[in-house]
C-alpha positions in Angstrom: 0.0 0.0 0.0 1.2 3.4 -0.5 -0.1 6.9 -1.2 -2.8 7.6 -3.2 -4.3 4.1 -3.4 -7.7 3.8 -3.5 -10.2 0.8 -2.0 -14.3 0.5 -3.2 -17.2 -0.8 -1.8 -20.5 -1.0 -3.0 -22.2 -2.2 0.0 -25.1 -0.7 2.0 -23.0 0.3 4.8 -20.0 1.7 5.1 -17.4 -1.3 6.4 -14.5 -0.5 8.5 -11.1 0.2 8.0 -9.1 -1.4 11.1 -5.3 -0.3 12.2 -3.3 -2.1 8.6 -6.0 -0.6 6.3 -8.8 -1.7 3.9 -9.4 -5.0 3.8 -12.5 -7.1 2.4 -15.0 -6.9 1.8 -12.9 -3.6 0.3 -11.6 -4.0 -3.3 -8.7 -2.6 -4.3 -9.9 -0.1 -7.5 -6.9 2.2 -8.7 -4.8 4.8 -7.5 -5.3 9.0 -7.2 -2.0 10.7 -8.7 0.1 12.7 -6.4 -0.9 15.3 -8.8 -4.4 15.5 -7.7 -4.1 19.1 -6.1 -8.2 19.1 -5.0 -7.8 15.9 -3.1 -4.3 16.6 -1.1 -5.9 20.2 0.1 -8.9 18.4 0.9 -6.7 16.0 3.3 -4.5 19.1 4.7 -7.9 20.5 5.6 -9.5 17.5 7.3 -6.2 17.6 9.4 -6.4 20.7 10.6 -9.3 21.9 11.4 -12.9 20.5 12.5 -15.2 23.1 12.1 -14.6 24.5 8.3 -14.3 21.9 5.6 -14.9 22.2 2.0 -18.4 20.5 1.3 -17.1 19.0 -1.8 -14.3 17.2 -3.2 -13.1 16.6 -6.8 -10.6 14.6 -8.3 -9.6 11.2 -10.7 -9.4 8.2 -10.0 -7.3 5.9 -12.7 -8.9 2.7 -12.4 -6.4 -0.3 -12.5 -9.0 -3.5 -11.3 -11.2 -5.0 -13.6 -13.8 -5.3 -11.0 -14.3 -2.1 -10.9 -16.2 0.5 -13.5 -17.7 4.0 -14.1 -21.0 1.8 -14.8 -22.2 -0.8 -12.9 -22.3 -4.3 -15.0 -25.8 -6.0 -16.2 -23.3 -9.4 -17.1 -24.1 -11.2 -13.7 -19.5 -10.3 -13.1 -18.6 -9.6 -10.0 -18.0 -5.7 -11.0 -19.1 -3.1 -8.9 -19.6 0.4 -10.1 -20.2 3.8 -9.7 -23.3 4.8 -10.7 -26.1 4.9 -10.5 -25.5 4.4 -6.6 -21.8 5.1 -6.2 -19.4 3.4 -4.2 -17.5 3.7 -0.9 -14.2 4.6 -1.3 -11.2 5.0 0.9 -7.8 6.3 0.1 -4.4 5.8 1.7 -2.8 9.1 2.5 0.0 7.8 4.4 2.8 10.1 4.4 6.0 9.1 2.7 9.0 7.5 4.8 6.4 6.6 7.8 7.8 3.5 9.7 5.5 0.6 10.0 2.2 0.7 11.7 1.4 4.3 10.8 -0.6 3.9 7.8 -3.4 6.7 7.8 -6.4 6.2 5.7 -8.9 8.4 4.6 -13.1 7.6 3.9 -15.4 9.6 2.3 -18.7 10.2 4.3 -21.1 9.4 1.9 -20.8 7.3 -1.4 -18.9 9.2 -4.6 -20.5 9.7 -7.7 -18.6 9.8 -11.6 -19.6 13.7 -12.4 -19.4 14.8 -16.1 -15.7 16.5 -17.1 -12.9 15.2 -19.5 -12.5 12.0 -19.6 -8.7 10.8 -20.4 -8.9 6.8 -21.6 -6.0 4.7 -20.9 -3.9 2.7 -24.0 -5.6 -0.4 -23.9 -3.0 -3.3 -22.9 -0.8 -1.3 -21.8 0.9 -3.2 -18.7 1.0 -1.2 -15.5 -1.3 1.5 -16.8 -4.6 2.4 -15.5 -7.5 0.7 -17.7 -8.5 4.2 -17.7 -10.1 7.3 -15.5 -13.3 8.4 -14.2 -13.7 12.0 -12.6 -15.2 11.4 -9.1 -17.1 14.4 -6.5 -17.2 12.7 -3.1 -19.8 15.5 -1.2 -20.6 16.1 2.4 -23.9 16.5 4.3 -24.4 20.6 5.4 -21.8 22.2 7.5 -19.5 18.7 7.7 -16.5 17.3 5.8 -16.4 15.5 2.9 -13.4 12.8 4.8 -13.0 11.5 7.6 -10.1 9.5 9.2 -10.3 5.9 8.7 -9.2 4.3 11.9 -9.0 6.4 15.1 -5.0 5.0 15.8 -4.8 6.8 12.4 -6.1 10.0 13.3 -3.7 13.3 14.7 
């Protein structure tokens, strides 16, 4: 695991994350860049303050699983996706150089949703690339974050 990667879940509830990180019934989906400027000022701000949080948060996902898709599959596969429900998601945030056993894990509050911007496709075959990306918007309820920490031996 390392920054940026990204878990899904398409059940009803929210499972938990314990103390080493997603595990199933998450599935491991893709990875955000280190690029994603939106999504690391989203993280500085859930770390610093409690009381004002942006109410939304943008950003792309490159999708490297096969069982996982912008749509979700009519085939009878085992492939959850996005819409029209959305997913779960969780993303390891773990700062670079941290010793063992200080993995830190953020959750989005609600389920994220694909939203409508470019769209960058992947090369297909293309080993060790993503099979593409979808634009996600994880949102929050009124006056609350967007994130939250995944485990409390995670949180500062």
């Amino acid at each position: 695991m390392s920054w940026g990667d990204v878990w899904v879940n398409g059940d009803k509830v929210r499972p938990e994350i314990d103390a080493t990180g997603p595990r199933a019934p998450w599935i491991p989906a893709g990875v955000i860049s280190a690029e994603e400027r939106a999504f690391v000022e989203a993280t500085q701000a859930l770390r610093r303050t409690r009381d004002a949080h942006a109410r939304a948060v943008e950003f792309d996902l490159q999708v490297t699983s096969s069982a996982v898709s912008k749509e979700r599959s009519g085939t009878g596969k085992s492939v959850v996706g996005f819409e029209p429900d959305g997913l779960w998601l969780a993303v390891d945030v773990t700062p670079a150089g941290s010793p063992e056993g200080e993995a830190r894990f953020v959750v989005f509050t609600q389920r994220v949703h694909v939203i409508a911007r470019a769209h960058r496709a992947a090369k297909r075959g293309t080993p060790g690339r993503p099979r593409g990306t979808i634009s996600l918007r994880g949102r929050a309820r009124s006056r609350e974050s967007p994130l939250e920490w995944g485990h409390p031996a995670a949180r500062d």
